[in-house]
N, C-alpha and C positions, 0 to 999 in steps of 0.2 A: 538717286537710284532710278533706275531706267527700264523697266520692264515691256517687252512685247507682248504683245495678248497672242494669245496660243487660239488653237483654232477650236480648245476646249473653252476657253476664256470668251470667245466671241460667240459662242453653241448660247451660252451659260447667257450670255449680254440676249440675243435674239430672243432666246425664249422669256425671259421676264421681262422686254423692251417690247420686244416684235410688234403687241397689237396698240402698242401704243405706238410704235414707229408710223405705221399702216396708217393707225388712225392722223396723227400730224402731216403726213403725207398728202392727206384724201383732201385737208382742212387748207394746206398751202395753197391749191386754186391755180388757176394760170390754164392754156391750154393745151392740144394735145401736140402741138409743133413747138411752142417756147418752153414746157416746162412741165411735162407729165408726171403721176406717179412716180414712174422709178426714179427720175432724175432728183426728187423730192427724197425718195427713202435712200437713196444713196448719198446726196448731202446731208441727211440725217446721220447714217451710219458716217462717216465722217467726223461727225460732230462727236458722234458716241469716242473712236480712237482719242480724238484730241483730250476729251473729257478726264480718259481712263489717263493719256501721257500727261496731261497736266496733274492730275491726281500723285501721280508716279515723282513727280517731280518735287510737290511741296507737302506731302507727307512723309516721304522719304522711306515707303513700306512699298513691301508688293503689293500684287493687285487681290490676290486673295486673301489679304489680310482687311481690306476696307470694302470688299464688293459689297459684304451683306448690312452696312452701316447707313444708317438713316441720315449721314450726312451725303454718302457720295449718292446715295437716291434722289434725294428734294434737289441737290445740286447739278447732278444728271436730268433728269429732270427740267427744273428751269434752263439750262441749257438748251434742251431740245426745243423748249415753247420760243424762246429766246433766235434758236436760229430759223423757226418758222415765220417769227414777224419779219424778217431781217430780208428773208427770200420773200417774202408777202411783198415787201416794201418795195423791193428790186421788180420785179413782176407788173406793179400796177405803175410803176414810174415808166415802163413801156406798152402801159396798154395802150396811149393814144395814137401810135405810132399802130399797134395791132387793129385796132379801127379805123387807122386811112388804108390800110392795105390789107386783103385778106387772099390767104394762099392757098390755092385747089388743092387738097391732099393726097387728090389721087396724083397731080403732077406731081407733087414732092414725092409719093411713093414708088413712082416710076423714074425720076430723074436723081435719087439720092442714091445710084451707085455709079450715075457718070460723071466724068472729070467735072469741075467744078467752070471749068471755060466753054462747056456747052450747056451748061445747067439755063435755063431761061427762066428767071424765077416770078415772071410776070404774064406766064401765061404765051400768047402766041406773039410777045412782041420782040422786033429783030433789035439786039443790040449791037453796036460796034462795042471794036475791043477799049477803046475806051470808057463806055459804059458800062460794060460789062466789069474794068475794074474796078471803077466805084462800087458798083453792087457788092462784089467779090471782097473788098476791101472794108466795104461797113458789114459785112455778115461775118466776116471775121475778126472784130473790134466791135464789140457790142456797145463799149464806150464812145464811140463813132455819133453814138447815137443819144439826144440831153433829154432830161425827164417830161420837158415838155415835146418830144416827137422830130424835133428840127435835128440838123447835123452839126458837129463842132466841129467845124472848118480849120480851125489850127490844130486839131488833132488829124485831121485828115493830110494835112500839110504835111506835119510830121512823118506820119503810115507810108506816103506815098512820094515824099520829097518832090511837092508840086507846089507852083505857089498858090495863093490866096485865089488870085484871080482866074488862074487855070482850075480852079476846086469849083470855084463859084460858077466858072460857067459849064463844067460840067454837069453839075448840081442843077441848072437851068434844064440843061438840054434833057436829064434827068426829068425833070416834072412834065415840061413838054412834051417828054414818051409818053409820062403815064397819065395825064391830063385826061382821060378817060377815065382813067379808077377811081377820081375824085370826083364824076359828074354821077349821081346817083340819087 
């Protein structure tokens, strides 16, 4: 049985969740370019659907038959703490990558409605368009990028059907831009 949460259904989730959402949200951490609030209460609220459709599935009742039950509470619940660590975990596997590079906000405030092929995400430096792919190419595959801060080269092979050696030394000519950001 397969029930939709109605938009009384999801009134009903907010108000008894809400400041607990808020609160998990505030506790996930991260900053305000990778990973803000909302982006937090919003995978929260995610969590919550799944919670309710998986509920739907193996009790085989509606949703108002179990909302007010001390199990789908503690299980909701753990759920949500559960996918806090999960986003925690994903977050500091890119911090070090967030502290070799740090990005002026007010540029991203002013270049986050132009095409992404003039976005210059380093500040005043000139890219070619081959630079500017790579860039363009790992912001868009966040997996691009390994928990230690380096890039996966045969993922970028894959992304961009380049080889190895054509990755690698873009990759070079890459640090050599920014060869400046790392002197501090």
């Amino acid at each position: 049985m397969k029930t939709k949460l109605t938009n009384e259904d999801w009134e009903w989730l907010e108000e008894k969740y809400g400041k607990l959402l808020h609160h998990i949200s505030y506790r996930i951490g991260g900053d305000k370019i990778t990973n803000d609030h909302d982006d937090s209460y919003q995978e929260l609220s995610i969590a919550i659907m799944d919670t309710v459709e998986m509920f739907d599935r193996t009790t085989k009742k509606p949703f108002a038959q179990y909302k007010h039950t001390s199990h789908f509470d503690k299980y909701l619940k753990t759920v949500l703490w559960n996918r806090k660590n999960n986003l925690g975990v994903k977050i500091k596997r890119r911090e070090p990558l967030r502290r070799q590079i740090s990005i002026n906000e007010q540029l991203v405030k002013d270049k986050v409605h132009s095409p992404i092929h003039s976005f210059e995400p380093f500040g005043n430096e000139e890219f070619d368009d081959e630079l500017r792919d790579m860039v363009s190419e790992i912001q868009k595959d966040g997996r691009t990028i390994k928990p230690n801060g380096g890039l996966n080269i045969n993922r970028l092979c894959r992304n961009t059907g380049k080889s190895k050696s054509e990755i690698k030394y873009t990759i070079q000519r890459l640090e050599r831009k920014l060869q400046s950001y790392n002197e501090e």
